[in-house]
C-alpha positions in Angstrom: 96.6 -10.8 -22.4 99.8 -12.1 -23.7 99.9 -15.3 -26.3 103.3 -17.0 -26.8 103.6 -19.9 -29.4 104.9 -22.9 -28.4 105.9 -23.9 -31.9 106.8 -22.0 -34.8 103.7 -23.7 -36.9 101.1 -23.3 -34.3 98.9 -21.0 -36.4 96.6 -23.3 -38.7 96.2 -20.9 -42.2 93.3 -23.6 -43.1 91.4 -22.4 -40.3 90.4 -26.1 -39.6 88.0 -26.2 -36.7 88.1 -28.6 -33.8 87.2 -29.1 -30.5 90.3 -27.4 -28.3 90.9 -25.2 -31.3 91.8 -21.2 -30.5 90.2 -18.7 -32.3 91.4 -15.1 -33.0 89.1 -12.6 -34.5 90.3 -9.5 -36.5 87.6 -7.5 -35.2 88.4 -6.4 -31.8 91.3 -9.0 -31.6 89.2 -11.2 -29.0 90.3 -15.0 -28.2 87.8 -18.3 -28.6 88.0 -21.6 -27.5 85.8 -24.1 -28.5 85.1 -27.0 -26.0 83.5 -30.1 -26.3 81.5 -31.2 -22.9 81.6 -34.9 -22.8 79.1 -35.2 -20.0 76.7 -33.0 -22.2 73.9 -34.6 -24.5 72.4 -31.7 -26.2 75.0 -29.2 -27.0 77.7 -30.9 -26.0 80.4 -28.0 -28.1 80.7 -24.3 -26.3 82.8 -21.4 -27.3 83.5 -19.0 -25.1 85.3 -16.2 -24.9 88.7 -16.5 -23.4 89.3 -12.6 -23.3 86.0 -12.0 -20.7 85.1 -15.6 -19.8 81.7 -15.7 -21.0 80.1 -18.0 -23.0 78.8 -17.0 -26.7 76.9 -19.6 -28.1 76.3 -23.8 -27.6 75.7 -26.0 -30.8 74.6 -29.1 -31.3 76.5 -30.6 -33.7 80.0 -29.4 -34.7 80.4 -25.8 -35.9 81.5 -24.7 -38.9 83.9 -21.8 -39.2 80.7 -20.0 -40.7 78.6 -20.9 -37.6 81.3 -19.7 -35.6 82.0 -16.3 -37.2 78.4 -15.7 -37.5 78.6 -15.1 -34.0 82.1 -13.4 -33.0 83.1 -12.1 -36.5 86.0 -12.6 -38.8 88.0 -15.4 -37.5 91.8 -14.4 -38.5 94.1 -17.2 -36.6 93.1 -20.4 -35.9 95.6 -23.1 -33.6 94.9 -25.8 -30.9 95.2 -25.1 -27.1 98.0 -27.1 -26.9 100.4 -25.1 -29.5 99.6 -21.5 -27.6 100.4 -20.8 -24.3 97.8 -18.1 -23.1 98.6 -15.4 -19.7 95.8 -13.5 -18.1 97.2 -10.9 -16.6 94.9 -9.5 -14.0 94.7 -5.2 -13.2 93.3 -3.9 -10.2 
């Protein structure tokens, strides 16, 4: 997977979490989205793993960046979807 920034101050050093925000953990250098599901009453924000395409936990409310790495780890780079340009690269 290759990640190319669109902008030169794409990477957030707050770590402020939003909906559409990337998230890149140190551990085993895996990439998070978290989405907000308009259409969804309950647990309407998801992240999911954009590295395998599965889905790692749903909240309820907004997630902290605790709630977050409580679940994939140490989050090291945070940026929204729409400063990062993301290719999957497929090998068969």
């Amino acid at each position: 997977m290759n990640l190319t920034l669109k902008h030169p101050s794409a990477f957030d050093q707050s770590k402020v979490i939003s909906p559409g925000s990337v998230l890149i953990t140190k551990k085993h250098e895996n990439i998070y989205m978290l989405a907000y599901e308009e259409n969804e009453e309950e647990f309407p924000y998801v992240l999911f793993s954009l590295t395998d395409a599965k889905l790692v936990q749903n909240y309820d409310i907004m997630p902290t960046l605790a709630d977050i790495e409580d679940w994939i780890g140490e989050v090291t780079i945070v940026t929204q979807k729409n400063k990062l340009t993301i290719t999957i690269q497929a090998n068969y």
